[in-house]
N, CA, C and O atoms as a GROMACS GRO file, in nm:
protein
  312
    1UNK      N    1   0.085  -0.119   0.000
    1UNK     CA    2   0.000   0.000   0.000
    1UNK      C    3   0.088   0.124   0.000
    1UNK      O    4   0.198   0.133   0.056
    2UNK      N    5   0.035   0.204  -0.060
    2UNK     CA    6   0.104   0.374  -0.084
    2UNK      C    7   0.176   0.406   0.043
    2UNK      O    8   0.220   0.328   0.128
    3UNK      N    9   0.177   0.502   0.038
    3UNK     CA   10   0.227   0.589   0.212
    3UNK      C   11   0.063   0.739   0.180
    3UNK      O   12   0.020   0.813   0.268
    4UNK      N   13   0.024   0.734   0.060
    4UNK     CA   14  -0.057   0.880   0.061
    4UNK      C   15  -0.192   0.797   0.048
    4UNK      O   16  -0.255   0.798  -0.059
    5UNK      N   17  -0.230   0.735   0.144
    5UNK     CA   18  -0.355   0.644   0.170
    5UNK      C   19  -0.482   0.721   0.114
    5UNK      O   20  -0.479   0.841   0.140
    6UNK      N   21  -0.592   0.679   0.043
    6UNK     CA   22  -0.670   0.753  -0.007
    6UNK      C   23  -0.824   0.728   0.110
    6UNK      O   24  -0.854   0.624   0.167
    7UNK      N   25  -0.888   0.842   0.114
    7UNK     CA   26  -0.956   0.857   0.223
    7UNK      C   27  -1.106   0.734   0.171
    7UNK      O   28  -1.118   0.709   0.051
    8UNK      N   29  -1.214   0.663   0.281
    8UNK     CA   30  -1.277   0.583   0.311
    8UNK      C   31  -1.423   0.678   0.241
    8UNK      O   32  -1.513   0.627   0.174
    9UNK      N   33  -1.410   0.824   0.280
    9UNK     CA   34  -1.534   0.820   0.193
    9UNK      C   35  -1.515   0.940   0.071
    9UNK      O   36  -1.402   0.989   0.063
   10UNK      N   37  -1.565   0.964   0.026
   10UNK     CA   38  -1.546   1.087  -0.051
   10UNK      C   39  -1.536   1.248  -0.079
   10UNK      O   40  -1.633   1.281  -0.148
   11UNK      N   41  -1.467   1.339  -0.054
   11UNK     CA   42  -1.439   1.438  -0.056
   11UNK      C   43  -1.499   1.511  -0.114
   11UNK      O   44  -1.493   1.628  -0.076
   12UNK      N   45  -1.577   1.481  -0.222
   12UNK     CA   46  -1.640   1.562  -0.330
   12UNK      C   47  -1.705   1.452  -0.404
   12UNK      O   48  -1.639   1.359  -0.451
   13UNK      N   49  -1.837   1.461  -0.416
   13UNK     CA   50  -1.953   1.436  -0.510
   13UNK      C   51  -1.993   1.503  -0.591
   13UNK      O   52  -2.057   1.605  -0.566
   14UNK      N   53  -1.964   1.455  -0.725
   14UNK     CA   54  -1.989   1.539  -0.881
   14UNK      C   55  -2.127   1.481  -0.940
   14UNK      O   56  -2.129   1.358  -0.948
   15UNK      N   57  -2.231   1.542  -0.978
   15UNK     CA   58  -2.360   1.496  -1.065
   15UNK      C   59  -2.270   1.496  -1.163
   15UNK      O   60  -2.195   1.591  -1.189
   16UNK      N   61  -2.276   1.356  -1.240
   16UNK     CA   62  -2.257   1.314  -1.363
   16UNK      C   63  -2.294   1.338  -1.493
   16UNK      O   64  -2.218   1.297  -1.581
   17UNK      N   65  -2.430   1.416  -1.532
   17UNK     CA   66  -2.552   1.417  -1.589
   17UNK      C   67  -2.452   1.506  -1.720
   17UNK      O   68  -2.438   1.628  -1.706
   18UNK      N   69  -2.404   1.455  -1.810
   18UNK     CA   70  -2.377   1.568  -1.929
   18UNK      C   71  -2.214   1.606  -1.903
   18UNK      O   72  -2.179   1.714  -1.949
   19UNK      N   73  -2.127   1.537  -1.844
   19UNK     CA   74  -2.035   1.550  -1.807
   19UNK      C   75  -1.900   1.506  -1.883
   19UNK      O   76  -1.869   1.391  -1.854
   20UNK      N   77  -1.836   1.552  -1.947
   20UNK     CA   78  -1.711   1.525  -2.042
   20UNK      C   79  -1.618   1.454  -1.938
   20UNK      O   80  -1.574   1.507  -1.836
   21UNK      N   81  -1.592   1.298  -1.989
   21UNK     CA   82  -1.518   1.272  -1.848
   21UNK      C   83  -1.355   1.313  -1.906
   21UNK      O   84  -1.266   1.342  -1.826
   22UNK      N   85  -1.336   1.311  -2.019
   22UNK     CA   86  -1.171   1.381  -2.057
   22UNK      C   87  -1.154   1.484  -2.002
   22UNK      O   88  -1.046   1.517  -1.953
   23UNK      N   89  -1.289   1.574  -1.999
   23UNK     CA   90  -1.286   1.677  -1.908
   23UNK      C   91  -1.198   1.673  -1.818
   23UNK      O   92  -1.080   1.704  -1.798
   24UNK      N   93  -1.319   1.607  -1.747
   24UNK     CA   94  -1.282   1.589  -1.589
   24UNK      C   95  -1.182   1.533  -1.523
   24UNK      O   96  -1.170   1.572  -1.407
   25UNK      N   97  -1.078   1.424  -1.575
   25UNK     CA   98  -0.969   1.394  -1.582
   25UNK      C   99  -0.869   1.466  -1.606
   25UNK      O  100  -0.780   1.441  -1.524
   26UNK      N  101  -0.838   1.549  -1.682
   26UNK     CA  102  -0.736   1.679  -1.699
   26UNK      C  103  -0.751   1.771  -1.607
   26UNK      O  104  -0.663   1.842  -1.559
   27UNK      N  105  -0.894   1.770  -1.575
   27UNK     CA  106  -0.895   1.902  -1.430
   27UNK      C  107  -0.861   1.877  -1.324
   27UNK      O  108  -0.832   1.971  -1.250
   28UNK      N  109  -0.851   1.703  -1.263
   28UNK     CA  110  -0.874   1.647  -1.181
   28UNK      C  111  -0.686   1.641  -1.175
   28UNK      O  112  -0.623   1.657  -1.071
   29UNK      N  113  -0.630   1.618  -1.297
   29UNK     CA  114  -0.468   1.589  -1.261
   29UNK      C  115  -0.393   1.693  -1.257
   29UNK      O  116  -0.278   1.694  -1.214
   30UNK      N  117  -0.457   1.795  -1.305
   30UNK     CA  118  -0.414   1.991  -1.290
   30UNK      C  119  -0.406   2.014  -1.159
   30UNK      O  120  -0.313   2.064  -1.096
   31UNK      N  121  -0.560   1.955  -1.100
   31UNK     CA  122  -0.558   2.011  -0.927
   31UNK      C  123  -0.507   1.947  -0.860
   31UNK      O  124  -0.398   1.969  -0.807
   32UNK      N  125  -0.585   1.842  -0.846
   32UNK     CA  126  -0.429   1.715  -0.741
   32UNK      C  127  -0.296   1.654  -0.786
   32UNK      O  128  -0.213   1.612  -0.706
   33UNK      N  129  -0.284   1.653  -0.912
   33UNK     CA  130  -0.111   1.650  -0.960
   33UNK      C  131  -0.092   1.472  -1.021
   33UNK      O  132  -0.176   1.414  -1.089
   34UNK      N  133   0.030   1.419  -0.977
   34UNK     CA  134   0.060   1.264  -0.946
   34UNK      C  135   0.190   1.270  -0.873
   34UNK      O  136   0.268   1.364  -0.859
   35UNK      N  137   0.194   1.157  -0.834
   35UNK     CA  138   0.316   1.105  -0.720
   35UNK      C  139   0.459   1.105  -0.786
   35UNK      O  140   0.481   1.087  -0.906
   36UNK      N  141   0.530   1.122  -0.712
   36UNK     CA  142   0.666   1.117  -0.750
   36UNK      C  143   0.680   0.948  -0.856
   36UNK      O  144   0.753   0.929  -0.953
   37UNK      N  145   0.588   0.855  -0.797
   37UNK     CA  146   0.574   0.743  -0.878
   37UNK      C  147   0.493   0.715  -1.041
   37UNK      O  148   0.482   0.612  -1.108
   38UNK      N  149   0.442   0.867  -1.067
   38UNK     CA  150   0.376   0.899  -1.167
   38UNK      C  151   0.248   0.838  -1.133
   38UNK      O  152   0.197   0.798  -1.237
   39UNK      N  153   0.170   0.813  -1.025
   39UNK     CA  154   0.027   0.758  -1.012
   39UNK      C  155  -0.054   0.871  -1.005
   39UNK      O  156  -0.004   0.980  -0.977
   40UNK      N  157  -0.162   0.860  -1.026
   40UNK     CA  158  -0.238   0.935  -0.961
   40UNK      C  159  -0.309   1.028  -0.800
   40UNK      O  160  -0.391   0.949  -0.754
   41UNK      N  161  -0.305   1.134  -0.725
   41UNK     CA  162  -0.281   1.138  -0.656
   41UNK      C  163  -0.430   1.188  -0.583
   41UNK      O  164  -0.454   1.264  -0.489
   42UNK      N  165  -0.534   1.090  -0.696
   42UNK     CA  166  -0.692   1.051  -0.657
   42UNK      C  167  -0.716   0.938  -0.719
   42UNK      O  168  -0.651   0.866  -0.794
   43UNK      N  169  -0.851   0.933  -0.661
   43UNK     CA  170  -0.913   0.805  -0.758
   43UNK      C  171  -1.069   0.862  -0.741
   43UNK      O  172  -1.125   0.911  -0.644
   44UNK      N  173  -1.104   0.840  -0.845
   44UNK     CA  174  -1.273   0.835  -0.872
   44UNK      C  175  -1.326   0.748  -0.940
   44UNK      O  176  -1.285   0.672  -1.028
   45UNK      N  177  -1.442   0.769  -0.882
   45UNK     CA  178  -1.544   0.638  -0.895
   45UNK      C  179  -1.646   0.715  -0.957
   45UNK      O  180  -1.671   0.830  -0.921
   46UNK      N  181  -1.737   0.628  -1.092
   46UNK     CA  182  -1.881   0.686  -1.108
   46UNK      C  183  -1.951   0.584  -1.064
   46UNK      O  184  -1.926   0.464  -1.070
   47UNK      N  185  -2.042   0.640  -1.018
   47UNK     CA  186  -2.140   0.493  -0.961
   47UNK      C  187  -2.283   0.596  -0.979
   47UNK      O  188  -2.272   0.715  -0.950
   48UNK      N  189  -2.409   0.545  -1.024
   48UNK     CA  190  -2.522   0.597  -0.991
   48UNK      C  191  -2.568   0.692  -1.072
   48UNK      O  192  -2.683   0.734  -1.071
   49UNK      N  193  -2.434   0.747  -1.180
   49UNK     CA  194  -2.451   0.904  -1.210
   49UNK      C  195  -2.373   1.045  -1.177
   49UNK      O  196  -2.370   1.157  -1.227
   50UNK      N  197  -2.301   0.965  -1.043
   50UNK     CA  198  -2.227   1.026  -0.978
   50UNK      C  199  -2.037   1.012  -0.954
   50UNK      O  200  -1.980   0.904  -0.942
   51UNK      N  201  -1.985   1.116  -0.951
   51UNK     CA  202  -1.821   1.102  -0.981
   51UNK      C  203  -1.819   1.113  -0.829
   51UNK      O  204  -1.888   1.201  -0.778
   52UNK      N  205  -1.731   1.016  -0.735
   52UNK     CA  206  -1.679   1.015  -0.610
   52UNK      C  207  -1.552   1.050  -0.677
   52UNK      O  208  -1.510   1.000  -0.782
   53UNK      N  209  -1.478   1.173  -0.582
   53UNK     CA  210  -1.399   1.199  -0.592
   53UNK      C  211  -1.302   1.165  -0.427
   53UNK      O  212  -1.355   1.182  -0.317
   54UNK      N  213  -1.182   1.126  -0.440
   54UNK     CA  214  -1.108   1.052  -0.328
   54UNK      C  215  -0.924   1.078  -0.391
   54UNK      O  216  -0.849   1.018  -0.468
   55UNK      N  217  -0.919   1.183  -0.318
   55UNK     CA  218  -0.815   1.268  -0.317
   55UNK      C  219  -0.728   1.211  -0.185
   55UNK      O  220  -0.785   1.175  -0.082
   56UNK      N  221  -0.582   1.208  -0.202
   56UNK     CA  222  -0.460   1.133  -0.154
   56UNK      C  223  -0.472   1.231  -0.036
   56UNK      O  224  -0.532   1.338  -0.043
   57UNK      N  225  -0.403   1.178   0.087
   57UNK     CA  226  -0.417   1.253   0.191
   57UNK      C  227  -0.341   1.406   0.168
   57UNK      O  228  -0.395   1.509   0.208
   58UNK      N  229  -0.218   1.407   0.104
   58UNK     CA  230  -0.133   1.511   0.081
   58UNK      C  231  -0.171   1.594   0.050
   58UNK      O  232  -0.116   1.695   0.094
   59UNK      N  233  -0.294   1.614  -0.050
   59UNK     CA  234  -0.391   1.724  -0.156
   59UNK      C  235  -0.527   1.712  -0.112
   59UNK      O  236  -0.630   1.721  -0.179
   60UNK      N  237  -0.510   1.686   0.044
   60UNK     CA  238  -0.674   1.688   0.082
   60UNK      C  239  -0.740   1.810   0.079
   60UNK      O  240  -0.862   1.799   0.067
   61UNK      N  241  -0.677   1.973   0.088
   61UNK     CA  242  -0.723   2.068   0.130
   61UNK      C  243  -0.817   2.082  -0.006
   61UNK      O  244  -0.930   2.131   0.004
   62UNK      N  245  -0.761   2.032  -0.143
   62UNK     CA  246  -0.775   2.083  -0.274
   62UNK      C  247  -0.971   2.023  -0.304
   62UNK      O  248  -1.020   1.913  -0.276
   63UNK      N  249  -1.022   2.117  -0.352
   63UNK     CA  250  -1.191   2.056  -0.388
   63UNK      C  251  -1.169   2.115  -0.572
   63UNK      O  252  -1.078   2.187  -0.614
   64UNK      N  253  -1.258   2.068  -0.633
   64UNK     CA  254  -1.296   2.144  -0.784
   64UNK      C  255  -1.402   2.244  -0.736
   64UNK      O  256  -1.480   2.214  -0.646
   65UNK      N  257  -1.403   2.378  -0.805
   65UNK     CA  258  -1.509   2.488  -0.770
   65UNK      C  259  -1.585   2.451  -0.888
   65UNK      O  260  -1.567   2.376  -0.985
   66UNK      N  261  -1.661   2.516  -0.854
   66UNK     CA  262  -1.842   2.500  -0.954
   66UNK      C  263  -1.804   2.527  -1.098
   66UNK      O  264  -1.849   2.479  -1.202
   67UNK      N  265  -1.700   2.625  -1.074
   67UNK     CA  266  -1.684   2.660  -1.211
   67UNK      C  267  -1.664   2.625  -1.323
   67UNK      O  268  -1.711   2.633  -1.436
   68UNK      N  269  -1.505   2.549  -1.219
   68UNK     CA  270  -1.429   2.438  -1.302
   68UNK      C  271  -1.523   2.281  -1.341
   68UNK      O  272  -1.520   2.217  -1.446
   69UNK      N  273  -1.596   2.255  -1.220
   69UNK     CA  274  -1.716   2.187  -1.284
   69UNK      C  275  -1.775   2.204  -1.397
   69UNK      O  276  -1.774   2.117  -1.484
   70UNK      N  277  -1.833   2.320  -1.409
   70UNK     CA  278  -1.944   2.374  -1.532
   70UNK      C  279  -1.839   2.388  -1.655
   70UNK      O  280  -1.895   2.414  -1.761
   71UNK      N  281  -1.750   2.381  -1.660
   71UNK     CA  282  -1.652   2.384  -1.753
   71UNK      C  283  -1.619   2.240  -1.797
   71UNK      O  284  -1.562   2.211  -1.902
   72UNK      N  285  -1.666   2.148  -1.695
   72UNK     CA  286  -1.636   1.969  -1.757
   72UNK      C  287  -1.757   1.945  -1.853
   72UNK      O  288  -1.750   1.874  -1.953
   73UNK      N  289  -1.876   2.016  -1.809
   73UNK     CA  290  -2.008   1.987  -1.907
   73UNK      C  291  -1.964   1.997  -2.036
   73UNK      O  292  -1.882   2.077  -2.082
   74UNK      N  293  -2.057   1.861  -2.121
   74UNK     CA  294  -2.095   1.881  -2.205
   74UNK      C  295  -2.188   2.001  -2.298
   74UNK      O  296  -2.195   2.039  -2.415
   75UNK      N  297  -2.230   2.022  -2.207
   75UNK     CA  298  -2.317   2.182  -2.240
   75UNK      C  299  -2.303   2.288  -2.122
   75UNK      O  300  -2.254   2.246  -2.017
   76UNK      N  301  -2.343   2.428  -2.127
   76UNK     CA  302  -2.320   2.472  -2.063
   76UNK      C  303  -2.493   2.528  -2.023
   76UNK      O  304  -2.584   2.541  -2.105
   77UNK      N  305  -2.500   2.552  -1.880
   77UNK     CA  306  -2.662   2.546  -1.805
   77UNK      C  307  -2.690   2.732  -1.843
   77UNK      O  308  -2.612   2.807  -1.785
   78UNK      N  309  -2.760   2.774  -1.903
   78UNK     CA  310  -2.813   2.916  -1.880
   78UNK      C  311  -2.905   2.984  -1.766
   78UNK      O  312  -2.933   3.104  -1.773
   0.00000   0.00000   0.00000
């Protein structure tokens, strides 16, 4: 197992609904980065519709803002 243990529940819950996941993957490795081992330094899950987001203990402070959300859409909401 790592040493940057990834947390039990989720940090951030994303509605899925219309969501570019290339998007969301490039935003996701911009904000939390990767390990000196080149891993990832989250993991997400879709389940339901929904992106669990589970960020490494090191980059816990870090969340995605709404913005950067509304910027993963496939469309944008008026």
């Amino acid at each position: 197992m790592c040493n940057n243990a990834l947390p039990a529940t989720p940090v951030q819950v994303i509605e899925g609904q219309y969501l570019d996941q290339q998007k969301l993957m490039t935003l996701l490795k911009n904000v939390y980065g990767t390990s000196e081992e080149g891993k990832n330094n989250f993991r997400v899950e879709l389940r339901l519709n929904r992106y669990k987001i589970y960020p490494s203990e090191n980059v816990r402070n870090a969340t995605l803002t709404e913005v950067q959300i509304q910027d993963c859409r496939a469309y944008r909401r008026r």
